[in-house]
N, CA, C and O atoms as a GROMACS GRO file, in nm:
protein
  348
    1UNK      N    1  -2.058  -1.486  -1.323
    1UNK     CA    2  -2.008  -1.371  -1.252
    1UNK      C    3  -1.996  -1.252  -1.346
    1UNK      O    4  -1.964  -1.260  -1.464
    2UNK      N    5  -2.024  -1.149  -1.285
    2UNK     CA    6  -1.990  -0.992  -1.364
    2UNK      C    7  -1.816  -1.021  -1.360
    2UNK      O    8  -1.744  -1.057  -1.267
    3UNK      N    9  -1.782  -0.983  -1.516
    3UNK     CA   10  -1.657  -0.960  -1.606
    3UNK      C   11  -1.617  -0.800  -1.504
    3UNK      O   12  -1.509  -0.809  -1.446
    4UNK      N   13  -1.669  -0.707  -1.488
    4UNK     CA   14  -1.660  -0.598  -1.484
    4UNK      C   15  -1.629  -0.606  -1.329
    4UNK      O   16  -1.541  -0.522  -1.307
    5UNK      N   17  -1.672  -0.686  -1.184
    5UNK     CA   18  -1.682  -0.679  -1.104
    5UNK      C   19  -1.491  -0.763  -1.084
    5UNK      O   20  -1.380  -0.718  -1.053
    6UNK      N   21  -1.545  -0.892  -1.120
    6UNK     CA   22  -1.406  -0.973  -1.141
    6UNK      C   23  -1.297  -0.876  -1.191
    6UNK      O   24  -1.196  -0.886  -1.123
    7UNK      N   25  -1.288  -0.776  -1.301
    7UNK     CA   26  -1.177  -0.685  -1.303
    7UNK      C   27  -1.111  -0.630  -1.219
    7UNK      O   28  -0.988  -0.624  -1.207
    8UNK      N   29  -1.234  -0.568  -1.128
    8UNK     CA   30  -1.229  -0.462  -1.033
    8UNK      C   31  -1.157  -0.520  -0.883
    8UNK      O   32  -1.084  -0.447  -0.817
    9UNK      N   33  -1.185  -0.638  -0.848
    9UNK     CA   34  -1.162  -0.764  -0.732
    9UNK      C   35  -0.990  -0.723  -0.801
    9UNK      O   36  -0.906  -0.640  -0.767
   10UNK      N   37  -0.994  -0.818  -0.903
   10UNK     CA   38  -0.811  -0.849  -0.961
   10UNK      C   39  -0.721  -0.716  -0.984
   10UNK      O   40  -0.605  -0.746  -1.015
   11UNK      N   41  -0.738  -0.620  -0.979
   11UNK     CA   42  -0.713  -0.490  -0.968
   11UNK      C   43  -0.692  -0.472  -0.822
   11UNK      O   44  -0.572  -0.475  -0.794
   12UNK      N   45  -0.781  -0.451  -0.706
   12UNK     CA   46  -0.778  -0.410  -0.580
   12UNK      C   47  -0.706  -0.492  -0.541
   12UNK      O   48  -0.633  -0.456  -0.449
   13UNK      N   49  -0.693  -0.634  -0.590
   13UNK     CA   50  -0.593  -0.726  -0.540
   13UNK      C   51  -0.442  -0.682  -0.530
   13UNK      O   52  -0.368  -0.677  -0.432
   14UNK      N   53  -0.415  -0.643  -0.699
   14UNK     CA   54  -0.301  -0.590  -0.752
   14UNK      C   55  -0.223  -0.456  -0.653
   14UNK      O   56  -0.103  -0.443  -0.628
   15UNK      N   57  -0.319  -0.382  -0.618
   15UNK     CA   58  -0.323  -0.285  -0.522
   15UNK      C   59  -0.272  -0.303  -0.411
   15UNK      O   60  -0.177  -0.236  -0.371
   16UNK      N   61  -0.330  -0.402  -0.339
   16UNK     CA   62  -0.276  -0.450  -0.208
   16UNK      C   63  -0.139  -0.498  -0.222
   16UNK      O   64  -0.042  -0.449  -0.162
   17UNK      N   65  -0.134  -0.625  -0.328
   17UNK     CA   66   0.051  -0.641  -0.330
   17UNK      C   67   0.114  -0.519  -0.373
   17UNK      O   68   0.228  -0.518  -0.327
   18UNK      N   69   0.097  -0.445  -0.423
   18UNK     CA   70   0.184  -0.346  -0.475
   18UNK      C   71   0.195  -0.278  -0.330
   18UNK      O   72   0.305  -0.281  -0.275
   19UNK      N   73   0.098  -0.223  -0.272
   19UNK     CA   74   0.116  -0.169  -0.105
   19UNK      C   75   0.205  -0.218  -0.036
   19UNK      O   76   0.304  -0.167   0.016
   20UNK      N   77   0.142  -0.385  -0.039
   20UNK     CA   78   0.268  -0.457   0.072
   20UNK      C   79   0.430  -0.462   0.039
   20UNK      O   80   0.525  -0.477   0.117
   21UNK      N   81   0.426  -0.443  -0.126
   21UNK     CA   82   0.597  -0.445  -0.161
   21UNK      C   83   0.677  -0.356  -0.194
   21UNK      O   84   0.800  -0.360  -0.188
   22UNK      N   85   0.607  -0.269  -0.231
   22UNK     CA   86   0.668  -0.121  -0.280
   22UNK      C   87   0.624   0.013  -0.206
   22UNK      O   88   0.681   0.122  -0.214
   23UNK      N   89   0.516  -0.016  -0.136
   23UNK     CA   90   0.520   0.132  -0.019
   23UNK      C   91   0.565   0.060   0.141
   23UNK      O   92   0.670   0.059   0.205
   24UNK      N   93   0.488   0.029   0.154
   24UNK     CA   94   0.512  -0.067   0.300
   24UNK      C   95   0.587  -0.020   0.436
   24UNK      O   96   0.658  -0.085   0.512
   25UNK      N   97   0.539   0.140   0.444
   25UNK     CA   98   0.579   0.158   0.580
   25UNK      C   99   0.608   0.126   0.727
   25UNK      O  100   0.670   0.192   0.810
   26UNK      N  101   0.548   0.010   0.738
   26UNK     CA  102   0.569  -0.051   0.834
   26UNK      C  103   0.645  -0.166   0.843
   26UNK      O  104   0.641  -0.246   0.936
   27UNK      N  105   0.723  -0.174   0.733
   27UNK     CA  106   0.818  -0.303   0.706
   27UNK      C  107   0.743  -0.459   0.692
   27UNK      O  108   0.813  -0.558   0.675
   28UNK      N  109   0.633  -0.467   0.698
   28UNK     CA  110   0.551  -0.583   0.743
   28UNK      C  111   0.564  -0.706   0.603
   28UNK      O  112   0.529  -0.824   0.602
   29UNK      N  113   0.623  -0.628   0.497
   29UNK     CA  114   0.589  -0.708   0.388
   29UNK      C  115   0.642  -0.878   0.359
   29UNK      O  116   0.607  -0.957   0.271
   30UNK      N  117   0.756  -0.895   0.495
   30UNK     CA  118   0.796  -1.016   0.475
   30UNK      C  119   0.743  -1.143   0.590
   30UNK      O  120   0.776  -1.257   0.622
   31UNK      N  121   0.638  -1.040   0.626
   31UNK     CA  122   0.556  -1.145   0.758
   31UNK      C  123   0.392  -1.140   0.697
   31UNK      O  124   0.322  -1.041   0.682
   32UNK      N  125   0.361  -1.281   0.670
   32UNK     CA  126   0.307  -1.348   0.573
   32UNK      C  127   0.130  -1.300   0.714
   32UNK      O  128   0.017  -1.276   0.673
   33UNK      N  129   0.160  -1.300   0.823
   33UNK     CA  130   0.069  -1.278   0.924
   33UNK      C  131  -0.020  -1.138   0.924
   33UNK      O  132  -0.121  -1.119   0.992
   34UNK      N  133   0.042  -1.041   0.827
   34UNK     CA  134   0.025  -0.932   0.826
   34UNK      C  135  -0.029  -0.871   0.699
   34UNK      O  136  -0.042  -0.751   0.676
   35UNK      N  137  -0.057  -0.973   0.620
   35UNK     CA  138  -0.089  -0.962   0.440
   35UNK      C  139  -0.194  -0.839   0.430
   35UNK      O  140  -0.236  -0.802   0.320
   36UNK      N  141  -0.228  -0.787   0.532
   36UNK     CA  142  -0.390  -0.745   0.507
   36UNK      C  143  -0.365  -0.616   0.556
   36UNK      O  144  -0.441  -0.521   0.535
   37UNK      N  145  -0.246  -0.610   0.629
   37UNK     CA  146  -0.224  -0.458   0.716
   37UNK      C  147  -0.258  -0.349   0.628
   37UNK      O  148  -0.334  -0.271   0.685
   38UNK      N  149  -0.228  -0.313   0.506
   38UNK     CA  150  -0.280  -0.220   0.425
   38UNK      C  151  -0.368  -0.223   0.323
   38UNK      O  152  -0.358  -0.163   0.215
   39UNK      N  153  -0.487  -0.321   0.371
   39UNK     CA  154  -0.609  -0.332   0.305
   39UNK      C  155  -0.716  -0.194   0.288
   39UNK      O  156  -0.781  -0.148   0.194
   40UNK      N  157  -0.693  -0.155   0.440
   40UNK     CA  158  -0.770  -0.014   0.420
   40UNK      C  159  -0.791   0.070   0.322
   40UNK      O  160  -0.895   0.127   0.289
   41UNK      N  161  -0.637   0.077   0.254
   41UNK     CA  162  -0.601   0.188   0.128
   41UNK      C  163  -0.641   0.145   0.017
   41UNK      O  164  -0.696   0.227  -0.056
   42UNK      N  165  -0.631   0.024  -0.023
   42UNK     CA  166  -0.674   0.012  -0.121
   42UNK      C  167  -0.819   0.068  -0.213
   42UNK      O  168  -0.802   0.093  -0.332
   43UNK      N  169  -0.965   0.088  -0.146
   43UNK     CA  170  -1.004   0.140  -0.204
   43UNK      C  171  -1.018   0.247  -0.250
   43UNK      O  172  -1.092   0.266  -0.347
   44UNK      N  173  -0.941   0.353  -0.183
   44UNK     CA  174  -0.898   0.484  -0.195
   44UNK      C  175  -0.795   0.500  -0.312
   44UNK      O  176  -0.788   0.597  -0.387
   45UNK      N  177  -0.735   0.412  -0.315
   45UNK     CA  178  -0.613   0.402  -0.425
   45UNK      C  179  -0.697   0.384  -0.544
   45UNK      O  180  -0.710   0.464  -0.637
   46UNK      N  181  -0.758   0.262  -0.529
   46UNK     CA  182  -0.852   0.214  -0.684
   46UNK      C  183  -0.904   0.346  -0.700
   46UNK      O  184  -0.821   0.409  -0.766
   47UNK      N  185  -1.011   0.424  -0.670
   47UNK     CA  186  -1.059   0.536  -0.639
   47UNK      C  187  -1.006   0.612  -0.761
   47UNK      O  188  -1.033   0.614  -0.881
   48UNK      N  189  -0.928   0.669  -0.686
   48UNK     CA  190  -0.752   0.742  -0.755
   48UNK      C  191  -0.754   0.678  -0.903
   48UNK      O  192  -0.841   0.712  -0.982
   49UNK      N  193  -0.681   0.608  -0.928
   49UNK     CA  194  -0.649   0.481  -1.030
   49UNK      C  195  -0.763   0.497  -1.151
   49UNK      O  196  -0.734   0.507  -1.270
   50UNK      N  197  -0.855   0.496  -1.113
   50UNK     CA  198  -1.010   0.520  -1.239
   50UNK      C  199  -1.055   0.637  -1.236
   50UNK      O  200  -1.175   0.631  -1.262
   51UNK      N  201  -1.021   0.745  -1.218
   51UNK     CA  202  -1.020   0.909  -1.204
   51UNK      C  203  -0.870   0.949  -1.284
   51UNK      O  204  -0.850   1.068  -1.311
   52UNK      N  205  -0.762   0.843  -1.320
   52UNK     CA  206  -0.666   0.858  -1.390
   52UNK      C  207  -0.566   0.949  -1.292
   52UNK      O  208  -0.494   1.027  -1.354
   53UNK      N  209  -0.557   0.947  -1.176
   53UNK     CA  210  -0.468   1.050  -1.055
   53UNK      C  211  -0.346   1.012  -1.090
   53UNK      O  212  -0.358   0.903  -1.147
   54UNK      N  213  -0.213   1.050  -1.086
   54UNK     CA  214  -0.104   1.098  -1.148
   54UNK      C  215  -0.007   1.019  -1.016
   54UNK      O  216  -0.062   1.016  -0.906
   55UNK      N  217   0.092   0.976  -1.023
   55UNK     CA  218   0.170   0.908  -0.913
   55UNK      C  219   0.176   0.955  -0.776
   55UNK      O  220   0.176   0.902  -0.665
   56UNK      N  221   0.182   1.090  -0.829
   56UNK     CA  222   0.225   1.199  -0.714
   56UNK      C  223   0.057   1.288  -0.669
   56UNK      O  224   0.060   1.407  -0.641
   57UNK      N  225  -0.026   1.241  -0.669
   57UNK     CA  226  -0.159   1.214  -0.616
   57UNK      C  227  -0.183   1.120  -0.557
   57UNK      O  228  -0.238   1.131  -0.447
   58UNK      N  229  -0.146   0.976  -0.619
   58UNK     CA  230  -0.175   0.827  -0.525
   58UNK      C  231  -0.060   0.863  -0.407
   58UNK      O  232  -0.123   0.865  -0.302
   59UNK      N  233   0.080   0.892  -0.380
   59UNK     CA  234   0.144   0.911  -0.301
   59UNK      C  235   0.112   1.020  -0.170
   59UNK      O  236   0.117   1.000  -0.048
   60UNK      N  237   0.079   1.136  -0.242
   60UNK     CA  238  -0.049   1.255  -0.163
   60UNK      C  239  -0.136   1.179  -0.108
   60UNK      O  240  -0.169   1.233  -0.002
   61UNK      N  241  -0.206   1.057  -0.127
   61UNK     CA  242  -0.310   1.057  -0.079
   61UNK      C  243  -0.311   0.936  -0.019
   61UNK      O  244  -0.414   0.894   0.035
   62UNK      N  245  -0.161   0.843  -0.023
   62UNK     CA  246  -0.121   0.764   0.123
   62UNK      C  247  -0.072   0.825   0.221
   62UNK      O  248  -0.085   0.781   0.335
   63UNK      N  249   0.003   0.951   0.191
   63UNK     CA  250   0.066   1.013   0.286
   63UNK      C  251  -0.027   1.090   0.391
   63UNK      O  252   0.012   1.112   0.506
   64UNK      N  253  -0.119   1.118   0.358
   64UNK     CA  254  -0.239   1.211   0.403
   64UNK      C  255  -0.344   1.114   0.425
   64UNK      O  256  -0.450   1.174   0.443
   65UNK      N  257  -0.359   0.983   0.431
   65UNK     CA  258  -0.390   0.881   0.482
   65UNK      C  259  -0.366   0.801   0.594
   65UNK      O  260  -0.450   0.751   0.669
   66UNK      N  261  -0.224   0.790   0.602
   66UNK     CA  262  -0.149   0.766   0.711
   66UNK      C  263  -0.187   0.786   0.798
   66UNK      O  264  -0.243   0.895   0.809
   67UNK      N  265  -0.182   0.703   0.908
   67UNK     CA  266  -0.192   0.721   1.118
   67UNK      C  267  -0.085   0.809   1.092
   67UNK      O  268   0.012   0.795   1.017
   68UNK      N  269  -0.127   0.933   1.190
   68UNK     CA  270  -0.006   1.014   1.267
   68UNK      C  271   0.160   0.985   1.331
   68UNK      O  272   0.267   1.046   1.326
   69UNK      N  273   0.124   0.885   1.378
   69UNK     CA  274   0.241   0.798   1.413
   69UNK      C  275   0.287   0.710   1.338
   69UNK      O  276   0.378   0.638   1.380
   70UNK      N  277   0.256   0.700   1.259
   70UNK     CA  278   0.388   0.616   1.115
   70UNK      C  279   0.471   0.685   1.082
   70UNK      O  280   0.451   0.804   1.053
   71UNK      N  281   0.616   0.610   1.075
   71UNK     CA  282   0.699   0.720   1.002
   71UNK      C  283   0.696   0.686   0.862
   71UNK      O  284   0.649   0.573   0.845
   72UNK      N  285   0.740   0.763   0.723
   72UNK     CA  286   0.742   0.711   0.630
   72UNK      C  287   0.911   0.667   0.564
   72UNK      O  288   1.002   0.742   0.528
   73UNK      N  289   0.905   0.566   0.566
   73UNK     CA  290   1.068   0.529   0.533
   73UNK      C  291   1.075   0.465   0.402
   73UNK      O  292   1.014   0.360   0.380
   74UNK      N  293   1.161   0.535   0.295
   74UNK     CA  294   1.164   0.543   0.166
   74UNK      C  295   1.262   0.357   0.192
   74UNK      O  296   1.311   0.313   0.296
   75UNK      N  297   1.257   0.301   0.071
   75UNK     CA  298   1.312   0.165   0.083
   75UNK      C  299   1.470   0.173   0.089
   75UNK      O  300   1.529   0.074   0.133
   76UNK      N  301   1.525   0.257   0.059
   76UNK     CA  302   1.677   0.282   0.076
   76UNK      C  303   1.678   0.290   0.240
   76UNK      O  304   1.769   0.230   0.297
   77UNK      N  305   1.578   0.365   0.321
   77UNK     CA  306   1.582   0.369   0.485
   77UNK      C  307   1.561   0.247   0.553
   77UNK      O  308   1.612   0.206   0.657
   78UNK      N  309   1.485   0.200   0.485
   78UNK     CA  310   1.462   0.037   0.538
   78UNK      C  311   1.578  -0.055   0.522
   78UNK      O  312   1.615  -0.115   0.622
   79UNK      N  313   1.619  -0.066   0.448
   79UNK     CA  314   1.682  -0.137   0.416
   79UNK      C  315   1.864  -0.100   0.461
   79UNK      O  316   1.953  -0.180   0.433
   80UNK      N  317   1.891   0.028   0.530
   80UNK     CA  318   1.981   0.061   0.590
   80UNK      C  319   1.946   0.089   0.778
   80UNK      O  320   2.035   0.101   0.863
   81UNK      N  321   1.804   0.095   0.804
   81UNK     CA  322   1.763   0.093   0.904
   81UNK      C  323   1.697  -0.008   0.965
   81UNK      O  324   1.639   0.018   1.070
   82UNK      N  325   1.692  -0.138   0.913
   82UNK     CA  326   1.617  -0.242   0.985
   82UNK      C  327   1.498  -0.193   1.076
   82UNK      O  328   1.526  -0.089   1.135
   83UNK      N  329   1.397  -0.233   1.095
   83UNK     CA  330   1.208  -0.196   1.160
   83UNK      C  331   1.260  -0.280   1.288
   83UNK      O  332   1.324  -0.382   1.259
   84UNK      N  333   1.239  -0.249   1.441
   84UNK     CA  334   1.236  -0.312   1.508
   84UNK      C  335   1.193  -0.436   1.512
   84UNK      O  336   1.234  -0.516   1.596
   85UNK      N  337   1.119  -0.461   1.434
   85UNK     CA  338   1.083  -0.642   1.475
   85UNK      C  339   1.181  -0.745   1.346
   85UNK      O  340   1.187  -0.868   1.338
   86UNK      N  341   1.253  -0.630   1.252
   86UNK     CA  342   1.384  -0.724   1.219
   86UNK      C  343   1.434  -0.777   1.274
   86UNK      O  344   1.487  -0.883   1.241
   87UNK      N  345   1.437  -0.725   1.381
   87UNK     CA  346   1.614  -0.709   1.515
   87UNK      C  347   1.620  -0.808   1.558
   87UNK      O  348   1.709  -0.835   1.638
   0.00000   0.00000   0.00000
């Protein structure tokens, strides 16, 4: 196997958990059914990531990614607002 390709896989991987645990607008991160919900972003993020884009670029450019109808709820909101399918 390409060394260089295998990086790139374990990286986009890294990407996705980091999506599902630390941005995770849709609260989904503790329903194991849903692992993939923010697969989309990821290559846009990697993208970002090897162009060296700055935190507050990768954040610009989930936010401006986003469906219209998501709200974005910082983890202090979540976690004082429970996601309807907590309930």
């Amino acid at each position: 196997m390409n060394p260089s390709a295998d990086r790139a896989r374990q990286i986009q991987r890294h990407i996705a958990d980091v999506l599902r645990r630390n941005w995770d607008p849709l609260s989904v991160a503790d329903h194991p059914e849903t692992s993939d919900e923010y697969d989309s972003y990821v290559g846009g993020v990697y993208r970002l990531l090897e162009t060296n884009a700055s935190a507050k670029q990768v954040a610009e450019h989930l936010v401006a990614s986003r469906p219209k109808g998501w709200a974005m709820r910082t983890p202090r909101q979540r976690r004082s607002c429970p996601s309807p399918r907590s309930s």
